[in-house]
C-alpha positions in Angstrom: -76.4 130.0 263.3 -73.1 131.8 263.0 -72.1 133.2 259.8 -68.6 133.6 258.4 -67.3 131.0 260.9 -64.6 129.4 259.2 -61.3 131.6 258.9 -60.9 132.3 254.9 -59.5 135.9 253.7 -61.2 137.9 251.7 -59.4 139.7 249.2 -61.0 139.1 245.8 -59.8 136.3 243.1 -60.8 136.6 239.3 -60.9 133.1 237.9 -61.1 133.0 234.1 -62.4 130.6 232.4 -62.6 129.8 228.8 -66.8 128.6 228.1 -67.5 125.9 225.9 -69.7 128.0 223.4 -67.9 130.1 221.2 -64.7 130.9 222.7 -66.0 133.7 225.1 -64.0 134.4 228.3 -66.0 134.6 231.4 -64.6 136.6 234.4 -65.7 135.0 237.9 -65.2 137.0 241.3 -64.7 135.0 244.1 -62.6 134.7 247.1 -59.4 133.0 248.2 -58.6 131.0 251.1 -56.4 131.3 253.5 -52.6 130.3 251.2 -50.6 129.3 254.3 -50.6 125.8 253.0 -49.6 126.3 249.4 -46.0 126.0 249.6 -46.5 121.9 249.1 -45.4 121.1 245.9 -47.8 118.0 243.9 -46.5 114.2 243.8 -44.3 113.3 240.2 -46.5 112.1 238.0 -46.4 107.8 238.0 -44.1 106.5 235.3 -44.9 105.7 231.5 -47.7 103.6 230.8 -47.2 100.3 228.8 -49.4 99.0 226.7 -51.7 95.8 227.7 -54.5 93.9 226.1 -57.1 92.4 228.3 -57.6 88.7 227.5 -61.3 87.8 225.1 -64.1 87.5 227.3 -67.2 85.4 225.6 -70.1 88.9 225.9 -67.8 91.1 226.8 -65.4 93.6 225.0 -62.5 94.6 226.5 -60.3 97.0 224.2 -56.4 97.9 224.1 -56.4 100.5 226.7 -53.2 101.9 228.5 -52.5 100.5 231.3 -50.0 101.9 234.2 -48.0 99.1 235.1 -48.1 100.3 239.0 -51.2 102.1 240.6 -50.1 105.9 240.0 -51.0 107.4 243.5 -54.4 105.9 244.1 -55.0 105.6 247.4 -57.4 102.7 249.3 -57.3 102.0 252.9 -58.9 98.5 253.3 -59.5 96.6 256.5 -58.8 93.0 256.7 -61.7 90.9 255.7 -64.0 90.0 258.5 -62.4 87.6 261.0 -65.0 84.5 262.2 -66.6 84.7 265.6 -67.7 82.2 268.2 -71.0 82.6 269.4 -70.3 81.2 273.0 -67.4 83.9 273.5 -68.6 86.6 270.8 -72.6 86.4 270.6 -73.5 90.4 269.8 -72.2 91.7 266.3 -72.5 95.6 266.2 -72.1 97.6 262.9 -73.3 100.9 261.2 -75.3 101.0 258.2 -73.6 101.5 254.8 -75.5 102.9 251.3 -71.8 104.1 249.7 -71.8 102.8 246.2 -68.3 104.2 245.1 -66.8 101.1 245.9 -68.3 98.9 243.2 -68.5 101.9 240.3 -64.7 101.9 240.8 -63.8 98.4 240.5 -65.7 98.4 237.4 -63.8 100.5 236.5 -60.2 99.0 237.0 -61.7 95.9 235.5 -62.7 97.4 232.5 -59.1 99.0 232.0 -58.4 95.3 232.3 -56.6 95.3 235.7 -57.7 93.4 238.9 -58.3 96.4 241.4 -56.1 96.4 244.7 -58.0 94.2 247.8 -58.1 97.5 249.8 -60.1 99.1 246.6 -63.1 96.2 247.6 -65.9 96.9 249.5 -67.7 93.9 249.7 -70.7 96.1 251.6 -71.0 98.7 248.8 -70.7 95.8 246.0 -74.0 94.2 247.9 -76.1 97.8 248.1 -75.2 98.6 244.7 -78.6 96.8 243.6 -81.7 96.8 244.8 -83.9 93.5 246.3 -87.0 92.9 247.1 -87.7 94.4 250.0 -91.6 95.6 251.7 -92.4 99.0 251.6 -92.8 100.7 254.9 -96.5 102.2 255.0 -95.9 105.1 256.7 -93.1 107.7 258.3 -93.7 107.2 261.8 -91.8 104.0 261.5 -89.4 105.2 258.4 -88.3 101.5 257.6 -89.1 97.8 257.1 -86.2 95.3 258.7 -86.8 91.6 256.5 -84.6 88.8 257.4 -84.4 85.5 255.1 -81.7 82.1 255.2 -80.8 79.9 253.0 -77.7 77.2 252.1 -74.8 78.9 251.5 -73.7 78.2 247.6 -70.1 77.9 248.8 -70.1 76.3 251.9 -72.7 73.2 252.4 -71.9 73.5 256.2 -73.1 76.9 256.5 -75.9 79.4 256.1 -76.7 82.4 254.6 -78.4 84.9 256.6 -79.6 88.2 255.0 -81.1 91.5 257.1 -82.4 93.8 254.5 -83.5 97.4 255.4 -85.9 99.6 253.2 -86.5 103.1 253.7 -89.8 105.2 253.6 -89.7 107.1 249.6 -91.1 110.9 250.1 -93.6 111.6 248.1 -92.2 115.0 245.9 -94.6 117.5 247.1 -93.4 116.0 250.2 -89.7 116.6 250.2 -87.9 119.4 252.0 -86.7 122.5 250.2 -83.2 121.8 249.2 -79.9 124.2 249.4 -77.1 122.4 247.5 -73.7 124.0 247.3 -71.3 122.3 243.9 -67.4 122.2 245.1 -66.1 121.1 241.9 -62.2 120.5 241.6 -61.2 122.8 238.3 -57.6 121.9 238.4 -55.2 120.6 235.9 -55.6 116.9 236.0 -59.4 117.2 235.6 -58.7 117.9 232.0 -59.4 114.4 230.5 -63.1 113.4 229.1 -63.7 111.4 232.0 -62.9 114.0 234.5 -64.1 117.7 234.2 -66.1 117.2 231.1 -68.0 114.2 233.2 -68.6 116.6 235.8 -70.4 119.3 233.8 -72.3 116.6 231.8 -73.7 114.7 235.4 -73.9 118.0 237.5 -76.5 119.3 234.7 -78.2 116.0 235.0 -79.1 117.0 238.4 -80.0 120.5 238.0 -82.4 119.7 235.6 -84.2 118.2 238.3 -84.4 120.9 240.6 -87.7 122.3 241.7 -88.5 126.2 242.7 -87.9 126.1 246.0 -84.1 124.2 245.7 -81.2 126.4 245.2 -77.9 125.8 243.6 -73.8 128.0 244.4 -71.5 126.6 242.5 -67.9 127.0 243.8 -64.7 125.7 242.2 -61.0 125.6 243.4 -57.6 124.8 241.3 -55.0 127.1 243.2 -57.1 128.7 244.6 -60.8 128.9 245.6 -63.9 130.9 244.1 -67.3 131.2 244.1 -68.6 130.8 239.9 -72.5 130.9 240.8 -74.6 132.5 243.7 -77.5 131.0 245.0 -80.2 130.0 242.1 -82.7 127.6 240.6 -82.1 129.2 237.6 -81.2 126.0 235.0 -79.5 127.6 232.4 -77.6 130.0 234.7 -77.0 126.9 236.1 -76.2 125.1 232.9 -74.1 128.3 231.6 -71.7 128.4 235.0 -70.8 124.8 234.6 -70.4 125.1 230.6 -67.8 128.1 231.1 -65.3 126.1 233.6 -62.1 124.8 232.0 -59.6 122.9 234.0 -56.4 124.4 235.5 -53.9 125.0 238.3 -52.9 122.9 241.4 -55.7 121.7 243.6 -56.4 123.6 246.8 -59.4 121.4 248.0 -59.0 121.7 251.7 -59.6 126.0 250.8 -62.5 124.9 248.6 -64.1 123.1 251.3 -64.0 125.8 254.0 -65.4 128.3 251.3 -68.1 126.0 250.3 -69.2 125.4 253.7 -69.4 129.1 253.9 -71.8 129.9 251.2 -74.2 127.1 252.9 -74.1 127.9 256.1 -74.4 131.8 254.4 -78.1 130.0 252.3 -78.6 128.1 255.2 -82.8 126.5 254.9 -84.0 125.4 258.5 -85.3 122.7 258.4 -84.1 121.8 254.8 -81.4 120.2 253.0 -78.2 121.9 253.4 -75.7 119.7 251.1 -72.2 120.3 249.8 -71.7 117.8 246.7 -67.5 117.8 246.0 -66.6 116.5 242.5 -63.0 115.9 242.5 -60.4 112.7 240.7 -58.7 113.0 243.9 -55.8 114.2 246.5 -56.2 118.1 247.9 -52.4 118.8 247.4 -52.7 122.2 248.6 -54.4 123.8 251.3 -55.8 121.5 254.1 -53.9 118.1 253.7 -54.0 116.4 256.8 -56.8 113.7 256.9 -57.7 114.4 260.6 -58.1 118.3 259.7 -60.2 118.0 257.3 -62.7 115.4 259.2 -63.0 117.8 262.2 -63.6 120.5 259.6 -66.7 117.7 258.2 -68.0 116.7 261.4 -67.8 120.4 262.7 -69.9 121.5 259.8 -72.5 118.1 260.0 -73.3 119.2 263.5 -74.5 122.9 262.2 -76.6 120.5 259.9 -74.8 120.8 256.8 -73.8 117.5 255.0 -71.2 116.5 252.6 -71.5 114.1 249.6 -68.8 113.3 247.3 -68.1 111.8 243.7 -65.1 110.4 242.4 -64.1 110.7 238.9 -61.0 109.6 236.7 -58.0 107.6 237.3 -54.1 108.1 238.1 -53.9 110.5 241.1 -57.3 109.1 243.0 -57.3 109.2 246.9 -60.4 107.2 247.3 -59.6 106.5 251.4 -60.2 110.5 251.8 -63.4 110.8 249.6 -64.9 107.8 251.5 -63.9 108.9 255.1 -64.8 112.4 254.7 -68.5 111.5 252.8 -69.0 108.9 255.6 -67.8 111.4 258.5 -70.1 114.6 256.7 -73.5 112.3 256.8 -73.7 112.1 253.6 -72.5 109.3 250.5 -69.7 108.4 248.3 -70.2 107.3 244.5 -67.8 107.4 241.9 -68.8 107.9 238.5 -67.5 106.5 235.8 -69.9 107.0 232.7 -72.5 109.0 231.5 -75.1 106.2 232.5 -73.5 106.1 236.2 -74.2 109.3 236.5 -77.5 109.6 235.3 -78.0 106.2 237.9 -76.6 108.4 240.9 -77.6 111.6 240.3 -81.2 111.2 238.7 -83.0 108.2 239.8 -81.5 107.9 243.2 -80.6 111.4 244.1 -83.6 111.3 245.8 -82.4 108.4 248.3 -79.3 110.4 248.3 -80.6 113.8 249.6 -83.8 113.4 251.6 -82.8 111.6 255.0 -85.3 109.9 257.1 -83.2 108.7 259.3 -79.1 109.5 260.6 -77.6 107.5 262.9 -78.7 104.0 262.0 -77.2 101.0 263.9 -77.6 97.2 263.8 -76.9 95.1 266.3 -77.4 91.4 265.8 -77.3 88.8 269.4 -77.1 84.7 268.4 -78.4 82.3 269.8 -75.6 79.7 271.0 -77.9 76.9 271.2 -78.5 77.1 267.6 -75.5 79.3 266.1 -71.7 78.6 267.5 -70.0 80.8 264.7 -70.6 83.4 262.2 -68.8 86.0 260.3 -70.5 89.3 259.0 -69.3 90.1 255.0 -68.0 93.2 254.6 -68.9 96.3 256.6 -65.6 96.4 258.2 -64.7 99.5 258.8 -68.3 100.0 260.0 -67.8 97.6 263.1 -68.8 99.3 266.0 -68.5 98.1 269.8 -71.0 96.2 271.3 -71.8 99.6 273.9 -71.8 101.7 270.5 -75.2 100.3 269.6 -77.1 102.2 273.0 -75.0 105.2 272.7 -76.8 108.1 271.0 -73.6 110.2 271.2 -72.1 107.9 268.8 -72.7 108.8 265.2 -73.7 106.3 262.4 -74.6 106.0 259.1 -78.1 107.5 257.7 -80.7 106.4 255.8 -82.4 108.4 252.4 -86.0 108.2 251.6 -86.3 104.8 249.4 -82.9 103.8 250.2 -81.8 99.9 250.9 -79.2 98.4 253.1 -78.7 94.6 252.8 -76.3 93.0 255.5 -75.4 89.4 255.0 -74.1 86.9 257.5 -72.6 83.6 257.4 -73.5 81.5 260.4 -72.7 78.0 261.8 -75.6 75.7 263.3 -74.7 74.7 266.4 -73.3 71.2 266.9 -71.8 70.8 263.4 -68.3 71.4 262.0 -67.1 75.3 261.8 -64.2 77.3 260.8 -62.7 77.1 264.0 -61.9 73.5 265.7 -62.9 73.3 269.6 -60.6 74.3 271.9 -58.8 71.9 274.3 -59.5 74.0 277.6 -62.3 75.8 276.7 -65.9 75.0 278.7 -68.0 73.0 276.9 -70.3 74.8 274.6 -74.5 75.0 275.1 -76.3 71.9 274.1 -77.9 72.1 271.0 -81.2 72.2 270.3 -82.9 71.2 267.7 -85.9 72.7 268.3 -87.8 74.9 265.6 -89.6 77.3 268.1 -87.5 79.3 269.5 -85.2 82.1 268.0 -81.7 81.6 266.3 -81.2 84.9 266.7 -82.3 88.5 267.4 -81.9 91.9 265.3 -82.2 95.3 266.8 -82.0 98.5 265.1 -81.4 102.2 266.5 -82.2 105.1 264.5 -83.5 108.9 265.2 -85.7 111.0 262.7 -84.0 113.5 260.7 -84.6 116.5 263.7 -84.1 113.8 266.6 -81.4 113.3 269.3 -82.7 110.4 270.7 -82.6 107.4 269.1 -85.8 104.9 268.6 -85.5 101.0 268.6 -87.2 98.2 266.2 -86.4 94.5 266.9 -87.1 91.5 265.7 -86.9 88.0 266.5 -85.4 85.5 263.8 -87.4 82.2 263.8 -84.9 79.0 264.2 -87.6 77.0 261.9 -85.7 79.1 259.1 -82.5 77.0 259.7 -84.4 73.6 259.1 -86.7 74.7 256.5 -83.1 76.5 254.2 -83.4 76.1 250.6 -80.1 76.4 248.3 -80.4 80.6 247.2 -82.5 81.2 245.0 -84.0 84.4 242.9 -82.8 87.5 245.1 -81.1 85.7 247.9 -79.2 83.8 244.7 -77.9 87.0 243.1 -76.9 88.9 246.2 -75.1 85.8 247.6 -73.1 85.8 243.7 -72.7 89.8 244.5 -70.8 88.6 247.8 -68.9 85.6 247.0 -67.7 88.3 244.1 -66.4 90.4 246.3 -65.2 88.4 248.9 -63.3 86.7 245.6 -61.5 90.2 244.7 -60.3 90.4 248.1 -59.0 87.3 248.2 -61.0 85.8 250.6 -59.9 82.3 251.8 -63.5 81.3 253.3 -64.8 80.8 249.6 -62.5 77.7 249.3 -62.9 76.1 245.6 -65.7 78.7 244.4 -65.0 79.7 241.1 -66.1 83.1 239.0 -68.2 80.3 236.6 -69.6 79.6 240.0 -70.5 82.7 240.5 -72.0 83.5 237.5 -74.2 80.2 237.5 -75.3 82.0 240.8 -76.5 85.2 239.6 -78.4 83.7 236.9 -80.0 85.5 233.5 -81.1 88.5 235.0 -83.3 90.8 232.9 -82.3 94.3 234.4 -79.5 96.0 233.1 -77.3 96.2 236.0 -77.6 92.6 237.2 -76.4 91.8 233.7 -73.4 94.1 233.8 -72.7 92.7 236.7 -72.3 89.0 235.4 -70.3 90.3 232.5 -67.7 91.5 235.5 -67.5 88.3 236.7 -66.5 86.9 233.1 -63.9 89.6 233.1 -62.4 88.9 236.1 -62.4 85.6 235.8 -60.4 86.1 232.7 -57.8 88.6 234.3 -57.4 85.7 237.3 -56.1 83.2 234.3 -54.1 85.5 232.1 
């Protein structure tokens, strides 16, 4: 592969930063970028905050916390929620897979400043693969996972059904895993200053290289106005741990020149055949350097296809551009988290880096066909802006999401049984729809999945049948199927979705139950407090 590909100067930059243990100053040579881009000036800061108090939630504490009384310049693109389908016009539903997290991590966020979070901040998708379900094991690598599909009434709509595809990937053994070459791009500028910013960053970046084994290395390269490179190549821990103590917080933020330089050291440390990862920690907008959206994806997708991938994390409030982190992660083949908390990033970067790191699979596609003589409308929740075409699905030119060893992906549909009242009244001109039949032995519908091994080009297939018995044997949700139907009526309840009709956030936590793991429990106190914030 060619080195020194991506057009940054070379004239050296001393960054000084100001370490943590006592006082010393630590001088760090690096480079700077190209500074044709620097002559854009920041955004104004948002306006004063004033100050609100959350209404009493029964379990859950919500304390006086300053709010903004407008959104600062977070940023969200959201699509409109997922529009209903008819089978007889409509049968194939086409999407990519989805294992971003940042989407739920935030909201908990806003909620527990006491806000609702904008519609375009909910991802209903990410909300659902937050947690993990019971899901088989696959038994081996050659096929990397296992595709389970269940049904059952759906808690908010007696007329409909619940249809759940859940995917779970193969979990490499450690011995097994693939050397690792992981480059930190971590945004040093001035907003970063706060405790839940910079300091957040050290704290969950150390988290991670305390888990790294002899044969990973770690660069560590920062950028504020300018970009540098703090740590060479290592799996040193406490050179490790001693570059991220020393970094203080200051200047404008030239991420678009931290990227290219970033993706320069990896492609410098390149492993064949390894792991070649940049992981960007930044609270949000590059407002110097490369701004435009569309540069900095060709400049992701460029550097994906010379096998290096991009994950980032999101931290802090006020200036966040979570449409760019998302795009760019999802573009780069890698993920998107946002941390919020020590214990978030201990979840993300500890227990599931893992899943996170080590694909066994990249370009994963589902494509699901009904049956019109058993389903005459459905609706997929969430994954919209992973909708792909129907000729998408076949097309191994067309990129899609991956898959990391032990990773889930839970897809949940919403389906009308053929000859029974749907969403949509029959149309006066339209040719009569396919009998129904109420048969239980033939299929209601069928799932296929594409994917290609880490090293492949061409894609495999696994498909499989969905029983119609299912639709006459449906139970009300129950255990699993009952908490991740509350996770999506949750979601689909932030965003304002008007398919949930009367369901109520008490409804929704009856749903989810008493769950004994720590997260399914946080998870119902989120529902008390936005069922609070609806009624203040």
């Amino acid at each position: 592969m060619r080195k020194g590909s991506l057009a940054i100067s070379t004239f050296a930059l001393v960054l000084t930063a100001c370490a943590t243990n006592g006082g010393q100053d630590v001088t760090v040579t690096g480079h700077r970028a190209d500074s044709s881009h620097t002559e854009n000036l920041p955004p104004p800061p948002p306006p004063p905050p004033a100050l609100i108090r959350a209404a009493p939630v029964q379990g859950a504490y919500i304390p006086a916390v300053q709010i903004p009384q407008n959104p600062g310049r977070e940023r969200y693109e959201g699509e409109e929620v997922s529009p209903v389908h008819l089978v007889a016009q409509e049968p194939v539903s086409t999407f990519s897979v989805d294992v971003d997290t940042g989407a739920y991590a935030n909201t908990r966020r806003i909620l527990m400043l006491g806000q609702k979070p904008p519609q375009d901040a909910v991802r209903t998708e990410e909300l659902i693969n937050y947690f993990r379900y019971d899901y088989p094991a696959p038994q081996n690598r050659e096929v990397p996972f296992t595709v389970s599909t269940d049904l059952a009434m759906t808690p908010w709509n007696p007329d409909t059904r619940l249809l759940r595809i859940g995917l779970r990937g193969y979990d490499l053994p450690r011995d097994n895993r693939p050397p690792a070459n992981l480059v930190f791009l971590l945004d040093v500028s001035g907003s970063m200053s706060s405790a839940d910013k910079l300091p957040l960053v050290k704290s969950a970046l150390t988290k991670l290289a305390d888990n790294l084994r002899a044969q990973d290395r770690v660069s560590i390269v920062v950028y504020a106005g300018a970009a540098g490179v703090v740590l060479d190549p290592t799996n040193d821990k406490r050179k490790i741990r001693r570059a991220l103590d020393a970094l203080n917080a200051g200047g404008s933020t030239a991420g678009g020149a931290g990227l290219q330089l970033a993706y320069n050291i990896a492609e410098d440390n390149l492993i064949e055949g390894g792991v070649n990862r940049i992981i960007l920690a930044t609270d949000g907008d590059f407002n110097v350097g490369i701004r435009d959206p569309d540069a900095l994806i060709e400049l992701v997708e460029k550097e994906r296809d010379r096998g290096i991938t991009l994950t980032t994390l999101g931290f802090g409030t006020g200036n966040y551009n979570e449409a760019m982190m998302e795009q760019i992660a999802d573009h780069g083949n890698g993920n998107y988290a946002y941390i919020d908390s020590a214990m978030e990033a201990e979840k993300v970067l500890v227990d599931e880096m893992s899943s996170t790191l080590f694909t066994i699979a990249k370009d994963v596609k589902i494509q699901v066909e009904f049956n019109p003589a058993k389903i005459s409308q459905y609706r997929l929740i969430g994954y919209e802006n992973r909708a792909l075409r129907e000729e998408d699905f076949a097309n191994d030119a067309v990129d899609a999401g991956d898959i990391g060893a032990g990773h889930q992906v839970t897809a949940l549909y919403e389906v009308v049984m053929a000859g029974t009242k749907g969403w949509v009244a029959p149309r006066r001109y339209e040719p009569a729809a396919p009998a129904a039949d109420s048969s239980s032995n033939s299929e209601l519908a069928f799932v296929k999945l594409r994917y290609k091994l880490p090293n492949g080009e061409v894609s495999k297939l696994i498909e499989r049948p969905v029983p119609s018995a299912m639709l006459y044997t449906a139970r009300p949700a129950a255990g699993d199927m009952a908490f991740v139907a509350a996770v999506a009526a949750y979601g689909q309840k932030l965003r304002g979705d008007p398919m949930l009709a009367q369901f109520t956030y008490d409804d929704i936590e009856k749903l989810a139950g008493t769950p004994s793991d720590f997260w399914r429990q946080e998870f119902v106190q989120l529902v008390k407090i936005a069922d609070s914030l609806d009624g203040r």
